[in-house]
VOROKOL-472553 format. One record per atom (N, C-alpha, C): x, y, z. Coordinates in steps of 0.001 Angstrom, whole numbers, padded with zeros to 6 digits, always signed. Example, Ala and Ser with C-alpha at 12.3 -4.5 7.8 and 13.67 -1.06 7.14 Angstrom:
2
+013190-005690+007800 +012300-004500+007800 +013200-003300+007800 +012850-002250+007080 +013670-001060+007140 +012900+000030+007870 
END
This chain:
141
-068483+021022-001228 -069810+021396-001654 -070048+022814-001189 -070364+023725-002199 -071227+024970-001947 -072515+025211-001194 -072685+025771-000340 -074174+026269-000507 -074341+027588+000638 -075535+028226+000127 -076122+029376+000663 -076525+029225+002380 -076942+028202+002470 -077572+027974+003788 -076425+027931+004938 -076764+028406+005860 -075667+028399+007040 -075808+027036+007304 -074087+026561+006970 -073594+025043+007531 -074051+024606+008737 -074258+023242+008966 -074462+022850+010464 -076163+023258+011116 -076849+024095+010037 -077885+025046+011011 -079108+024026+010695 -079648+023672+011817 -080697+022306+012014 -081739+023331+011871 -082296+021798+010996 -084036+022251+010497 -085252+021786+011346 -084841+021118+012307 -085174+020266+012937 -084596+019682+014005 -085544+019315+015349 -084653+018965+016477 -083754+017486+016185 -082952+017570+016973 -082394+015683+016902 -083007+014724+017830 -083280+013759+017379 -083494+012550+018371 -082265+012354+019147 -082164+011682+020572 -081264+011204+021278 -080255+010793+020313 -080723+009438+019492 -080303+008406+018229 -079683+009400+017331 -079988+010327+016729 -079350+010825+016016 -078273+011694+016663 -078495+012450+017511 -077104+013286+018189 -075990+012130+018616 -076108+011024+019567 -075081+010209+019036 -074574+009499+018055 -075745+009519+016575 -074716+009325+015446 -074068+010185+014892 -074358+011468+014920 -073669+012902+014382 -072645+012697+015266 -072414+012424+016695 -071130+012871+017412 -070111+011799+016995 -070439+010848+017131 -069529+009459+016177 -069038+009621+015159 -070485+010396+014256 -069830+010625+012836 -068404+011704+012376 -069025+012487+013301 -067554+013872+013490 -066401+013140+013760 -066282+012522+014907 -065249+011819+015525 -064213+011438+013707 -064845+010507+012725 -064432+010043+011735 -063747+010981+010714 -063147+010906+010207 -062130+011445+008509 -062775+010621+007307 -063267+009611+007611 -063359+008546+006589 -064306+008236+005974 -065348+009260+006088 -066345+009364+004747 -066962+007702+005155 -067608+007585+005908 -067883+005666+005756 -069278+005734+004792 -069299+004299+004225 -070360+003949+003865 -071458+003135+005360 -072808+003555+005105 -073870+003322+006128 -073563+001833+006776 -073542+000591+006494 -072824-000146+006787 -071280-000152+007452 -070677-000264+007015 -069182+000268+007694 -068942+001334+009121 -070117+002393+008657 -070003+002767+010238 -071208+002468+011020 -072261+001513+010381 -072855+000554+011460 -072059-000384+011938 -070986-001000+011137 -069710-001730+012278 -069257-001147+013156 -068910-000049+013210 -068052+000441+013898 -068931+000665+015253 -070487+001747+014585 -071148+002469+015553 -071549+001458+016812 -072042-000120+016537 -072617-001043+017140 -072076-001530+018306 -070497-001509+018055 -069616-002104+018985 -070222-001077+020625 -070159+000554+020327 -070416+001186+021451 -071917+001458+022027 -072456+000756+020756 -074169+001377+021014 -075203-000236+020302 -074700-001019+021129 -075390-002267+020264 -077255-001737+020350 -077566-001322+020716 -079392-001040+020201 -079679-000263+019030 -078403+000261+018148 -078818+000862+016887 -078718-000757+016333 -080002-000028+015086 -079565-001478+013976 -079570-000462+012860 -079327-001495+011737 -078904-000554+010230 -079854+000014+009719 -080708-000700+009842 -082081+000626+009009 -082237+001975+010039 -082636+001585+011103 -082341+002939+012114 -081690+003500+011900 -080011+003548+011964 -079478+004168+011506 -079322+004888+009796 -079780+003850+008815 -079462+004471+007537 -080270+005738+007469 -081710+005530+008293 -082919+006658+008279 -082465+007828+008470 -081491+007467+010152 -081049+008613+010760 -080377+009420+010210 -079163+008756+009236 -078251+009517+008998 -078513+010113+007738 -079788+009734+006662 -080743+010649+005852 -080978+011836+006411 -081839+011632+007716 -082171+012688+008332 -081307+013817+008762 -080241+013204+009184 -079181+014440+009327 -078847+015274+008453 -078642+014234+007074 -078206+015161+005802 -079496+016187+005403 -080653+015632+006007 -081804+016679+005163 -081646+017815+006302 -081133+017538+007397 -081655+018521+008269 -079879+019370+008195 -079378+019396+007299 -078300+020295+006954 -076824+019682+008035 -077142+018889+008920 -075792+018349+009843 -075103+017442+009398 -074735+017100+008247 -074126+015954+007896 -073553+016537+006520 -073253+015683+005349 -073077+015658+003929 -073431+013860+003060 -074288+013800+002382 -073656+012693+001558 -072545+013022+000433 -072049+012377+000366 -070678+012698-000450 -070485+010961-001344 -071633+010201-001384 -071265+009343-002169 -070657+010172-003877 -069774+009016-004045 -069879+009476-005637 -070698+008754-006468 -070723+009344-008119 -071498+008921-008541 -071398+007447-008764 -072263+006747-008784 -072474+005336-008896 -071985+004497-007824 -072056+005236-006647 -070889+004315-005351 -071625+004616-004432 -072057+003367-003308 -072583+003688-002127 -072683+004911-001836 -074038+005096-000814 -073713+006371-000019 -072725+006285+001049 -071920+007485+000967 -070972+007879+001837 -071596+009266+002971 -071084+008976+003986 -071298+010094+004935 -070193+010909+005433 -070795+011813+005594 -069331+013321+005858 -069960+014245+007417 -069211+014356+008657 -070332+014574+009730 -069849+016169+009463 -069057+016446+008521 -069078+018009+008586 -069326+018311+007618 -070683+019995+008589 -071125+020198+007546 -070989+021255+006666 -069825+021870+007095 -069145+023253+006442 -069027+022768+004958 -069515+024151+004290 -069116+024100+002569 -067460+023763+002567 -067355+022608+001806 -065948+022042+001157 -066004+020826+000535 -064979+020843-000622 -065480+019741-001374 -064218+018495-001070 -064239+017325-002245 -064029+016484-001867 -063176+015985-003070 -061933+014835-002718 -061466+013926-003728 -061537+012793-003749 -061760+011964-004594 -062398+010224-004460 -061062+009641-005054 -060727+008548-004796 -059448+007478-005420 -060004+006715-005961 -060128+006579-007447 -060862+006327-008182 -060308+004364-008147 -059456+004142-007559 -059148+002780-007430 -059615+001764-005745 -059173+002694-005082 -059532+002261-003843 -060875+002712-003013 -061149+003727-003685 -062600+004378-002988 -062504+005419-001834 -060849+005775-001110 -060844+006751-000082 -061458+008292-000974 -062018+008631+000529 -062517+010076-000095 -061942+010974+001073 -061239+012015+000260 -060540+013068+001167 -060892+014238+001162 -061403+014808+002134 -061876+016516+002141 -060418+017483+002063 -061290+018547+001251 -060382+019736+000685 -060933+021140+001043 -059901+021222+001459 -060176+022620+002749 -060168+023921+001472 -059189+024043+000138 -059552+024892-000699 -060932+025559-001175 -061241+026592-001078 -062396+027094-001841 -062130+027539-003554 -062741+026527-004367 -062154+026270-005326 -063021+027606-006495 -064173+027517-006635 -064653+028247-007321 -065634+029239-006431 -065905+030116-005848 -066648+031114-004791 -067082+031754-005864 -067047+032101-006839 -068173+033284-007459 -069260+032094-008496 -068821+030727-008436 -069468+029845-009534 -071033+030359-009395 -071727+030158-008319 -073058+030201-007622 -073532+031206-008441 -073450+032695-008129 -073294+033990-008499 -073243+033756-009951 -072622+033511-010682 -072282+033276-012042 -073072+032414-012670 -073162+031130-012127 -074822+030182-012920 -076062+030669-012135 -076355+031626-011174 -077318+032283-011056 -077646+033133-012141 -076875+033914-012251 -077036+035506-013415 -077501+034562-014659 -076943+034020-015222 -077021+032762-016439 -078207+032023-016575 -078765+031708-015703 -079734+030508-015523 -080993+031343-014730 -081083+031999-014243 -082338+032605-013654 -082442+032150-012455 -081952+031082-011816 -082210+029785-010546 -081629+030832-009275 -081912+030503-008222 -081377+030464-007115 -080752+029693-006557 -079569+030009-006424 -078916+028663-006221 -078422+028578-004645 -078880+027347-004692 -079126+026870-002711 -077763+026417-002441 -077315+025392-003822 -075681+024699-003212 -075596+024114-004778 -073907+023417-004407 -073461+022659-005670 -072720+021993-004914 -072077+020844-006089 -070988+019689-005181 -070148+019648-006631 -068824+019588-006181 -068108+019285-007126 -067652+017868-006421 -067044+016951-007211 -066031+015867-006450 -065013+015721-007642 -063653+015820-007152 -062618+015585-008221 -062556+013794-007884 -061643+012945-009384 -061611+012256-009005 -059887+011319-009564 -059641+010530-008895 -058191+010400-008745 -057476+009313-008855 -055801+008930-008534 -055530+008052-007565 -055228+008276-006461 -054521+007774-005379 -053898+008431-004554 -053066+008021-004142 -052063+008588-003109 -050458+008147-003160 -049931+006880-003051 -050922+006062-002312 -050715+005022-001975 -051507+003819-003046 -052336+004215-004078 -052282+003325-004925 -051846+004050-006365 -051396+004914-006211 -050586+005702-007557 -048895+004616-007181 -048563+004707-005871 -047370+004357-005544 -047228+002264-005888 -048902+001749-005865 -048632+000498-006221 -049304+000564-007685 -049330+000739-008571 -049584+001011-009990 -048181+001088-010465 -047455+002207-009561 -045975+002102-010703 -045087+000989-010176 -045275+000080-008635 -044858-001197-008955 -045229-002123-009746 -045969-002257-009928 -046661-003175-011232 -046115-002836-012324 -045325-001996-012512 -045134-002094-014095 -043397-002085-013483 
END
């Protein structure tokens, strides 16, 4: 994902609750859905519950420290970094993998001039298989 705003830069202070879900969340690669890393998060912090947390981790994304990276029509997914970079989805299994490439850098600039807008950010998400269910697809046949 693109955007103008300096990555990471809080709009807003954190609650206790939220700085240990941002530090958990970093810890992760795995894009979780809000559930899934309320499994995980609970085991070390049993006084979060899931709505608390789903709030929180809204809040992070509004306050620029996080990413949602659901795709379209698929749970929300969470991303604890918040540097511009985009993303690939496995369109069979659901892993989502960050991509360190900067794929298009003048796009912004270019549907600005075009469109009149200011443009704050964009998200691309490619979408896929991946090795490990590309690799069981061609057993099946």
């Amino acid at each position: 994902m693109g955007t103008r705003k300096k990555a990471g830069r809080a709009t807003g202070r954190l609650t206790k609750r939220q700085a240990i879900i941002l530090r958990e969340l970093r810890k992760l690669k795995t894009h979780p859905a809000t559930k899934n890393f309320y499994n995980l998060i609970k085991i070390r912090y049993p006084r979060i519950n899931l709505a608390g947390l789903a709030g929180d981790l809204d809040a992070l994304v509004k306050k620029g420290m996080a990413q949602d990276v659901g795709a379209e029509g698929s749970v929300k997914r969470y991303d604890g970094n918040p540097q511009s970079h985009y993303h690939v989805v496995c369109m069979d299994c659901g892993r989502i993998d960050d991509l360190s490439i900067n794929i298009v850098a003048a796009m912004d600039k270019a549907v600005s001039m075009e469109s009149g807008f200011e443009i704050i950010k964009h998200s691309i998400i490619f979408y896929g298989l991946c090795r490990k269910c590309r690799e069981s697809v061609k057993r099946k046949h």
